[in-house]
C-alpha positions as CSV (number, residue, x, y, z in Angstrom):
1,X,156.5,46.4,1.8
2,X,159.5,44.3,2.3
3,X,162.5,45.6,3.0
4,X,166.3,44.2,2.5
5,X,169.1,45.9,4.3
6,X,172.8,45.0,3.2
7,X,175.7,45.7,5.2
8,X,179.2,45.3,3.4
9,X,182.5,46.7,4.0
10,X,184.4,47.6,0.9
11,X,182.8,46.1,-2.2
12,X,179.8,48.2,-2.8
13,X,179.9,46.3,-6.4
14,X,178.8,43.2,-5.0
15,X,176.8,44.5,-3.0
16,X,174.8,46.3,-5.8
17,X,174.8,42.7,-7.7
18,X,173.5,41.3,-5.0
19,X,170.3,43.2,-4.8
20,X,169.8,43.1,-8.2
21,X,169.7,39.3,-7.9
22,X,166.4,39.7,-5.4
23,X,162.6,39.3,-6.9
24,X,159.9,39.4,-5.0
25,X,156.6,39.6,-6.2
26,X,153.9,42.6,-6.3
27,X,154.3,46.2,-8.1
28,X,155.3,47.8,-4.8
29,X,158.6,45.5,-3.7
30,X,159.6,45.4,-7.3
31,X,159.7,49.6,-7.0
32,X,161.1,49.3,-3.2
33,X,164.4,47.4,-4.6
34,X,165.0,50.1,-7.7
35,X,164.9,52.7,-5.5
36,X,167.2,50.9,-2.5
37,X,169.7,50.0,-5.6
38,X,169.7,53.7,-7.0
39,X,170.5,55.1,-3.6
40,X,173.5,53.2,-3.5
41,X,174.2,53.8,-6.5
42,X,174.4,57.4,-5.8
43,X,177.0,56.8,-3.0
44,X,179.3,54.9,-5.3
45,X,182.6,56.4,-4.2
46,X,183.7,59.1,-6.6
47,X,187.4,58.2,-8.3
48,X,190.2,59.5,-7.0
49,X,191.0,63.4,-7.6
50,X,192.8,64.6,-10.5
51,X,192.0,60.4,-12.1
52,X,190.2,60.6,-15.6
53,X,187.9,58.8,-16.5
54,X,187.1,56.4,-19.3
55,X,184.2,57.9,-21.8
56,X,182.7,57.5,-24.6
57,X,184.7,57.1,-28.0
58,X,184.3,55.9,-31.7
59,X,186.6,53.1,-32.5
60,X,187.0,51.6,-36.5
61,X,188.9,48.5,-36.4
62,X,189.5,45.0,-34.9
63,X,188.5,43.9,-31.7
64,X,187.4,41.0,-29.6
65,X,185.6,39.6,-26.6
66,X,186.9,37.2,-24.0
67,X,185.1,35.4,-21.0
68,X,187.3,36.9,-18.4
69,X,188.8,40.3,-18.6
70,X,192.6,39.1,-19.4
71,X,195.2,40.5,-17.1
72,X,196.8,44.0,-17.6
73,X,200.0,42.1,-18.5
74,X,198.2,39.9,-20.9
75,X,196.6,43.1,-23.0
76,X,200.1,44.6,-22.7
77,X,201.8,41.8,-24.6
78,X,198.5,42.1,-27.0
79,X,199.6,44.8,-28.3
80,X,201.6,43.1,-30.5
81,X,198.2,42.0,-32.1
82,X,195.7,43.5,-35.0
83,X,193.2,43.8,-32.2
84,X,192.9,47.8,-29.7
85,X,189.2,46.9,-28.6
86,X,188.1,44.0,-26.0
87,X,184.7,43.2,-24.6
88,X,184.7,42.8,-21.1
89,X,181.5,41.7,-19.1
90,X,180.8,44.1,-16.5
91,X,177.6,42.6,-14.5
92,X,174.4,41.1,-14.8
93,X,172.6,37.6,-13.3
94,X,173.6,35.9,-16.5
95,X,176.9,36.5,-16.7
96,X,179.2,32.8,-16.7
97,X,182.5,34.5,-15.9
98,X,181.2,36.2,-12.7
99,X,184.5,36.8,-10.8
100,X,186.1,38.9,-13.5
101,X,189.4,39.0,-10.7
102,X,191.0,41.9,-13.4
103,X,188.3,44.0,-14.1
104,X,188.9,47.0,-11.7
105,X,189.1,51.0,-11.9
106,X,193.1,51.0,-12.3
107,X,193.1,48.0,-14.5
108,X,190.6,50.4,-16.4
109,X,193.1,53.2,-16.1
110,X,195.7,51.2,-17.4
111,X,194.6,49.2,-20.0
112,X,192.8,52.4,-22.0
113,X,195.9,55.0,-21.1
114,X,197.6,52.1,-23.1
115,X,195.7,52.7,-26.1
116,X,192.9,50.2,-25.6
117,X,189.3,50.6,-26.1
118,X,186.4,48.5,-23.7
119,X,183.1,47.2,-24.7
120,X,181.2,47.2,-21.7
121,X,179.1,44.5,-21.6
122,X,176.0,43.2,-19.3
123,X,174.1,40.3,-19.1
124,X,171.1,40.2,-17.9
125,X,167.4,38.2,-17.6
126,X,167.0,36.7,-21.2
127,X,164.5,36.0,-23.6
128,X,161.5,33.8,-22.1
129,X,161.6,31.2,-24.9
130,X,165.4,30.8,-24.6
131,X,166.0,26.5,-24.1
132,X,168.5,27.2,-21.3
133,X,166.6,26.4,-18.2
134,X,169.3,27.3,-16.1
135,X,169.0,31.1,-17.1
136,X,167.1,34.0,-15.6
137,X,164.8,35.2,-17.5
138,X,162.0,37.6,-18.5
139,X,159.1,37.7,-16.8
140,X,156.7,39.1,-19.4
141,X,154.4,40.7,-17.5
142,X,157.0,43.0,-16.4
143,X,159.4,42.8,-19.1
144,X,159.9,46.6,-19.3
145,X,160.4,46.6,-15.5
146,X,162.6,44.5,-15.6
147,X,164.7,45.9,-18.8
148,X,164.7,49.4,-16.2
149,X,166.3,47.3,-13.2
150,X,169.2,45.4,-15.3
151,X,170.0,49.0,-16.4
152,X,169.8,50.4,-13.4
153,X,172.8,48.0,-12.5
154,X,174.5,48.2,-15.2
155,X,174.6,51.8,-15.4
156,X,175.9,50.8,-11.3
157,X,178.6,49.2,-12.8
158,X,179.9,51.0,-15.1
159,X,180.1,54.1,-12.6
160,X,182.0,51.6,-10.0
161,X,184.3,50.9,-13.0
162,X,184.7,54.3,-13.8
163,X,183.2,55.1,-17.1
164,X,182.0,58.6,-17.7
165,X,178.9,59.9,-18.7
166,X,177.5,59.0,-22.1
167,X,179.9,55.9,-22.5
168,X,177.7,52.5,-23.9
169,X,176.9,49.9,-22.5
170,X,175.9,46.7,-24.0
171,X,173.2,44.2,-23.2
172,X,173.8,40.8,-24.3
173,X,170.9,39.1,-25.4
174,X,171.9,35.8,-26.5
175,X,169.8,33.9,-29.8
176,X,166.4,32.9,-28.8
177,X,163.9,31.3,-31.4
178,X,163.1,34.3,-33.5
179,X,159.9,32.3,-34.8
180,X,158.3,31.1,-32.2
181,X,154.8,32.9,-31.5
182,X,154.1,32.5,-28.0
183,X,154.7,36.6,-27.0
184,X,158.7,35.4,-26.5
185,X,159.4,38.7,-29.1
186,X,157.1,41.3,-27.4
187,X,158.8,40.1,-23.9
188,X,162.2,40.7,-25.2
189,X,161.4,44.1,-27.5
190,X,159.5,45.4,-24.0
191,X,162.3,44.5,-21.9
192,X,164.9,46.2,-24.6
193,X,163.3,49.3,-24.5
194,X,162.7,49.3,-21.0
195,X,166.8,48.8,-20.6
196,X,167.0,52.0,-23.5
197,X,165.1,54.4,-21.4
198,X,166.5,53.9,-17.9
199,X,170.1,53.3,-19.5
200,X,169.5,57.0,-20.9
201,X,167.8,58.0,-17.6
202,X,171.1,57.4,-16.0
203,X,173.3,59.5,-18.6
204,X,174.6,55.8,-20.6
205,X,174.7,55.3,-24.4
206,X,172.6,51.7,-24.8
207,X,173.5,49.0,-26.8
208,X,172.4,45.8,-27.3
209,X,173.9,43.0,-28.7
210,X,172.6,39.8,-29.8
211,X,172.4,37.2,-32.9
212,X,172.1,39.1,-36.5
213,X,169.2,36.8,-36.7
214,X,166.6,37.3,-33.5
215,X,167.4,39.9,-31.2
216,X,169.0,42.4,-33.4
217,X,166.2,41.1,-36.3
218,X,163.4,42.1,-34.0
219,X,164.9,45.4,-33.4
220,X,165.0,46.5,-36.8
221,X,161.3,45.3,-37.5
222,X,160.3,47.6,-34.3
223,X,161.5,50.6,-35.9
224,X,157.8,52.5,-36.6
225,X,158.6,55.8,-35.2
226,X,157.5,54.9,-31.9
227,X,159.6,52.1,-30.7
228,X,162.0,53.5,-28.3
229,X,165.6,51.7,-30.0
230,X,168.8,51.7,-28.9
231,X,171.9,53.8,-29.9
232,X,173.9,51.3,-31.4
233,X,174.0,47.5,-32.1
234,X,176.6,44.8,-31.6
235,X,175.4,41.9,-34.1
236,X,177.0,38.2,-33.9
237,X,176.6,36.9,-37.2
238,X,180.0,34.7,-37.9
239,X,180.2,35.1,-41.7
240,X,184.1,35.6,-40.9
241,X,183.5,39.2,-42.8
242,X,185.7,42.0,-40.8
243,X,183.1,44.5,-41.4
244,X,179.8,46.2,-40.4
245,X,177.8,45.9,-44.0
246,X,174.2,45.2,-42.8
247,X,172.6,41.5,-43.1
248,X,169.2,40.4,-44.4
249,X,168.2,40.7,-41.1
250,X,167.9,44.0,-41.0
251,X,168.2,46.8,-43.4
252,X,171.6,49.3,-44.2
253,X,169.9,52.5,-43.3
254,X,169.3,51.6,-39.5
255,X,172.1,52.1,-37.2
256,X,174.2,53.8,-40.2
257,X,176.4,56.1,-38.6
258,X,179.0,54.6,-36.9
259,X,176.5,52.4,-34.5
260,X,177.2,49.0,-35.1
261,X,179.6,46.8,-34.0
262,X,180.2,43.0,-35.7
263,X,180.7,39.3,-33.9
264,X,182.1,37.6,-36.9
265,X,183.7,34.7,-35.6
266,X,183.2,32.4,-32.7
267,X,185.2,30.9,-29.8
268,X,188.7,30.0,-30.6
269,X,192.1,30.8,-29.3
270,X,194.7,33.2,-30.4
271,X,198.3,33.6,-29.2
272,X,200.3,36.9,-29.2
273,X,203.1,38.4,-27.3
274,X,203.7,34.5,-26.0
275,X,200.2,34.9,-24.4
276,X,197.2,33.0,-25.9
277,X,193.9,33.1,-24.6
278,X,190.6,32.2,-26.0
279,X,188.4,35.0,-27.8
280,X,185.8,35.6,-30.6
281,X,186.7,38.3,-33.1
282,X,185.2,41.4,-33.5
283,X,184.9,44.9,-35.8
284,X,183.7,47.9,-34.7
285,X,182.4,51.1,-36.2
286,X,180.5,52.6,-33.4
287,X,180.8,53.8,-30.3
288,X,183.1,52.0,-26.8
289,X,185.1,53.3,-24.4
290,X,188.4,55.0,-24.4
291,X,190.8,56.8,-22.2
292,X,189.8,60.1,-21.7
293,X,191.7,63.1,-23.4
294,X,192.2,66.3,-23.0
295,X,191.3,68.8,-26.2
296,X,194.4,71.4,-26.8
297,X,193.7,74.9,-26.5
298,X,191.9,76.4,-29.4
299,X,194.9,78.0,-31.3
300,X,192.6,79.7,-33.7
301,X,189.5,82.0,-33.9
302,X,187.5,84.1,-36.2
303,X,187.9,87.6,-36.8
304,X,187.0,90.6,-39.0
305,X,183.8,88.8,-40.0
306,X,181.8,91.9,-39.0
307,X,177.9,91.6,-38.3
308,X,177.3,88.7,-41.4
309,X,179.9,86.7,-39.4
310,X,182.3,84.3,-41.9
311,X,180.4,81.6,-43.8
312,X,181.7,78.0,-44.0
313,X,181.5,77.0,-47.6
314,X,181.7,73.1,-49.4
315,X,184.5,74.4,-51.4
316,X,187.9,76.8,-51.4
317,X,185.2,79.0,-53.5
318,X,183.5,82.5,-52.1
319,X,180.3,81.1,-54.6
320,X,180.6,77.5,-52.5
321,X,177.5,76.2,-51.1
322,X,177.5,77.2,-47.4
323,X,176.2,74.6,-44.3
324,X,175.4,76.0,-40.8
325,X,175.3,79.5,-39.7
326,X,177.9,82.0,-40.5
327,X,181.0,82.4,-37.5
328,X,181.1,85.1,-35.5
329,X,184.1,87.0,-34.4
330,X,185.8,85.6,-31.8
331,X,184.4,81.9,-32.3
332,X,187.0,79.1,-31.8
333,X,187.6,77.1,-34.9
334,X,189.8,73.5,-35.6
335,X,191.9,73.5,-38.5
336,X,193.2,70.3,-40.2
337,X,194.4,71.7,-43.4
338,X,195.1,74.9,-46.0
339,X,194.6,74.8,-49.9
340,X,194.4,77.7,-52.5
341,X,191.1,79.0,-53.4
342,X,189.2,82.1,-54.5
343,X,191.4,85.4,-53.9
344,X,189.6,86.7,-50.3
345,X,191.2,90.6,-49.5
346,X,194.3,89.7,-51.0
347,X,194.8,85.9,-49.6
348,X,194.1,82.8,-52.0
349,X,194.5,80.7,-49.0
350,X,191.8,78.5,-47.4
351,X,191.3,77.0,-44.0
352,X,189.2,73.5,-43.8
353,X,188.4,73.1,-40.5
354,X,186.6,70.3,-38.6
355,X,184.8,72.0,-36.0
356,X,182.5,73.8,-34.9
357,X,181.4,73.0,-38.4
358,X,183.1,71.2,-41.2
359,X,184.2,73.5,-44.4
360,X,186.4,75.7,-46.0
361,X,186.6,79.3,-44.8
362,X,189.0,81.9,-46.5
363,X,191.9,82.8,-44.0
364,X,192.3,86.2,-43.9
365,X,189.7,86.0,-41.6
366,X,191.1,84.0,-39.1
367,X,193.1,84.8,-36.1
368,X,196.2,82.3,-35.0
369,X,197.7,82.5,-31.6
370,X,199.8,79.2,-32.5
371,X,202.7,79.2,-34.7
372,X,202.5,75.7,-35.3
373,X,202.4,74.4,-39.1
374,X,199.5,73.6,-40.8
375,X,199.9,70.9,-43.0
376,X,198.5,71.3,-46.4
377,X,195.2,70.0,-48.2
378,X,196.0,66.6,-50.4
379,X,194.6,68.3,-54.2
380,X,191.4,67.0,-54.9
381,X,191.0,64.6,-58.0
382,X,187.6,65.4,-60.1
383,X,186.2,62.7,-61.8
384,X,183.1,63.4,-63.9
385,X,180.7,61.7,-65.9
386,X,178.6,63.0,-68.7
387,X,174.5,62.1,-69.3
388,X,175.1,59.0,-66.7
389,X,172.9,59.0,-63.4
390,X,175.7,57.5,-61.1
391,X,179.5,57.9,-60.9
392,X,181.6,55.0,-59.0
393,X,184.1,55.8,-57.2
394,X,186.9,53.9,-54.8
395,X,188.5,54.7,-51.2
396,X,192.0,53.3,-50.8
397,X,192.0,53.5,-47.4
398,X,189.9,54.4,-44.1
399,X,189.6,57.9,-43.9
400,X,187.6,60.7,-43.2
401,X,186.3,62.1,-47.1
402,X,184.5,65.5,-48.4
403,X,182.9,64.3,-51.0
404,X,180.8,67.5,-53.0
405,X,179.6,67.5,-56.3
406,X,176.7,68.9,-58.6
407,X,173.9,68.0,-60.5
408,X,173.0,69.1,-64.2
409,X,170.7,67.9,-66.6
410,X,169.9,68.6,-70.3
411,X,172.4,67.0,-72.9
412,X,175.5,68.5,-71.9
413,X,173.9,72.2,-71.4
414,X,175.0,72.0,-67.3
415,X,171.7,73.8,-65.9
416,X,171.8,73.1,-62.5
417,X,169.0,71.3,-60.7
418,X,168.1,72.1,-57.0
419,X,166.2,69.9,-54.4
420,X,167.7,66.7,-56.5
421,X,168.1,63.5,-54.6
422,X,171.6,61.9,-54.2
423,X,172.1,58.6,-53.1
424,X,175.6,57.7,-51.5
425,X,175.9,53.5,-51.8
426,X,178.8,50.8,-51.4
427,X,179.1,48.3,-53.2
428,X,178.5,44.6,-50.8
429,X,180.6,41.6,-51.2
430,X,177.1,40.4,-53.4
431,X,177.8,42.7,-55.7
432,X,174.5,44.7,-54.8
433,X,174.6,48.7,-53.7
434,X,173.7,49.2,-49.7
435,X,172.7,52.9,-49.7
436,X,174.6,54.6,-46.7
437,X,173.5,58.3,-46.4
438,X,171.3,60.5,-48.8
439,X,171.7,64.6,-49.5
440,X,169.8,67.2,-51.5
441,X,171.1,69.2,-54.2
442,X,171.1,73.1,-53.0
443,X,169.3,75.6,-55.2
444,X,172.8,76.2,-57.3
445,X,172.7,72.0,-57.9
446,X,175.4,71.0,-55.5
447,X,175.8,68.6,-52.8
448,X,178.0,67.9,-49.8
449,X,178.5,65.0,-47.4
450,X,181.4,63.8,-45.3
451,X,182.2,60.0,-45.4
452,X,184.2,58.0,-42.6
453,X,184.0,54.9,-44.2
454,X,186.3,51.3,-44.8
455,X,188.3,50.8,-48.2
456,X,185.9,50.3,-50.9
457,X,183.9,50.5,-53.9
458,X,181.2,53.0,-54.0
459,X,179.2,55.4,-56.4
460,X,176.1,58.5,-56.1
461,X,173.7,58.1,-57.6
462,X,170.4,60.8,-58.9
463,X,167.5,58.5,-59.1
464,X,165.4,58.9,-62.2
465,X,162.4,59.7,-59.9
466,X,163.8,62.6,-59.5
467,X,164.0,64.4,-62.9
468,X,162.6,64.2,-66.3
469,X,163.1,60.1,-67.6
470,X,164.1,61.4,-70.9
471,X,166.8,64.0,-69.7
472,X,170.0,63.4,-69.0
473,X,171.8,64.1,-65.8
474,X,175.7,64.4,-65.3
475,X,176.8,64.6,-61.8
476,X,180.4,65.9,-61.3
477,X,182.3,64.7,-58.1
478,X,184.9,66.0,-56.4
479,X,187.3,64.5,-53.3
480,X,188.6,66.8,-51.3
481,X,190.7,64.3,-49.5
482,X,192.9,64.8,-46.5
483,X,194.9,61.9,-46.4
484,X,195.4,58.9,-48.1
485,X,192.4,58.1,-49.7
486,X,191.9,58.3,-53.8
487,X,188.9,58.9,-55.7
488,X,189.0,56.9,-59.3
């Protein structure tokens, strides 16, 4: 075996990018480095006491990406822009801006207790066909290997930065030929899955980002059950379309729920607050990191439930359709809202809470230990359709949606039809419906499905498959809608 000692003094960083820069050749050295680079990763000095850290959040909005990590001054005066989320590079043998001066634990600390939001991103070895010959890159004969060792530093990195367990991190693999047949796809989707596994190993969300067209492309072909993919996905496709509606490269039911990020426009600069630096743009629907925060104490709990415990229902209605397992007494609850419902031992009010389980339940069986005002449930606006298959429907504005409704068939007659498959789409710029989640009716014919989705046009949809060609199906939707959004 051979064996490289480092001696450093303070930055344990560089020192950790420094072995990850060394290859030698055989099975055995290649295993002799991981394991000399996670021993000093475990002696990464912990942050100071009573310091948060940065974890894991989910961020809708604008963002973008810079070469260098700007200055805490320079993201102060950006506040004054539409952007709260910035990619900053955090390692890897590829990476052009390798001083990144800014990019410390307190600038951390500052720039996220300011409201911002980091994209952690590495790069590492790429694609063997890339036509950059000044790049490291795969080795295929040990792309997975490989894919473990870049995680292994990035996951490093992001520990010497800070960032708690379960934030992402993002590998940048930048466009390679996406057509060429030389093995260049099988290097890259090995060494991908390689980074997923040791990323996940290490307690870090993975991401990878790359063009709309090759990396990302090759991704969603992989996905056969047995392809180890990554969490979420940062596409660069510069359409200039602030938004995460899938591509033809890959289809709208992968990376659906709140995993993707977009790259929709390239390098350019920007000025705000008297500061202008140069940036591509970005939106985001999936997961970054944030300052940490500290959850209130629970203020409410369940009580009087008995031995049945209290159910949590789809409506303000004792004969709602229930989700999850009843609540026993004592169970901590969040409430965002009261409305007026069903008449529970002498109370018509209702409680929708959020967690542990989204829901109404009736409030005489809740305890409060805060006197604090709850606000109170916007109405919800029905709109139904008779003997159609689909009803359309629009959301004024971002916001988190309960959207229930029911099923019937028969010319009017309303019998209610269980185990009926609804199909939740939006409508693309194209004019074509992307499907975004799909539901079954229960055995009374009802359905219920939170959205947290953009402004928009949208519609559910029974397929015929389903049912009876000849019978008619009316579904009846309801929005019970907490803030400003509209159903029309």
């Amino acid at each position: 075996d051979s064996i490289v000692t480092l001696t450093y003094a303070n930055d344990e960083s560089l020192a950790s990018r420094i072995l990850s820069s060394i290859k030698f050749t055989g099975d055995s050295s290649e295993r002799k480095v991981r394991a000399d680079r996670r021993m000093l990763s475990e002696r990464v000095a912990p942050r100071a006491a009573g310091s948060e850290q940065a974890g894991p959040v989910t961020v809708v909005g604008k963002g973008f990406d810079a070469c260098n990590a700007p200055t805490a001054e320079t993201m102060h005066a950006w506040l004054e822009s539409p952007y709260r989320s910035v990619g900053v590079y955090i390692g890897g043998s590829n990476r052009a801006c390798d001083a990144q001066p800014n990019l410390t634990p307190d600038w951390v600390t500052t720039v996220t207790a300011e409201g911002w939001s980091l994209i952690p991103t590495y790069v590492g070895r790429q694609a063997p066909c890339h036509t950059r010959t000044d790049l490291i890159k795969i080795d295929p004969s040990v792309a997975a290997t490989q894919g473990a060792e870049d995680a292994d530093d990035a996951a490093d990195q992001a520990t010497a930065l800070g960032f708690a367990a379960g934030s992402p991190v993002y590998f940048d693999m930048e466009h390679y030929n996406a057509t060429t047949t030389n093995g260049c796809k099988e290097a890259v989707l090995a060494f991908l899955q390689g980074w997923t596994n040791e990323l996940h190993a290490r307690g870090f969300t993975s991401g990878v980002y790359s063009s709309a067209s090759s990396g990302i492309a090759h991704l969603a072909q992989a996905n056969d059950g047995t392809y180890v993919e990554p969490d979420t996905v940062w596409f660069a496709w510069w359409n200039d379309q602030a938004d995460t509606v899938g591509t033809k490269y890959f289809p709208d039911d992968q990376w659906a729920d709140h995993q993707r990020l977009h790259q929709y426009h390239g390098s350019h600069n920007e000025t705000y607050g008297g500061v202008t630096i140069n940036i591509d743009n970005d939106y985001l629907d999936g997961p970054v990191v944030g300052a940490a925060t500290t959850p209130p104490p629970a203020a409410y709990t369940i009580a009087r439930g008995g031995d049945a415990g209290v159910p949590v229902r789809d409506a303000p209605s004792e004969s709602g359709a229930t989700s999850g397992s009843p609540l026993a007494d004592g169970t901590e609850i969040s409430i965002d809202c009261q409305t007026t419902g069903d008449d529970v031992q002498g109370s018509t009010t209702w409680d929708h809470i959020t967690a542990p389980s989204a829901g109404y339940v009736p409030d005489y069986y809740v305890d409060k230990s805060s006197a604090e005002p709850i606000d109170t449930c916007s109405p919800p606006e029905p709109v139904r359709t008779r003997h159609a298959r689909s009803v359309a429907f629009s959301l004024a504005s971002r916001t988190r949606l309960h959207l229930s409704g029911e099923v019937t068939v028969g010319d009017g007659s309303a019998i209610c039809r269980r185990n009926v498959p609804v199909k939740i789409q939006r409508k693309r710029n194209d004019s074509s419906w992307a499907t975004l989640r799909r539901v079954t009716t229960t055995r009374r014919g009802r359905f219920g499905i939170y959205l947290r989705k953009r402004s928009g046009r949208y519609r559910a949809v029974a397929p015929k498959t389903a049912i009876d060609n000849t019978t008619s199906v009316d579904i009846c939707l309801t929005a019970a809608s907490h803030s400003r959004s509209t159903l029309k």
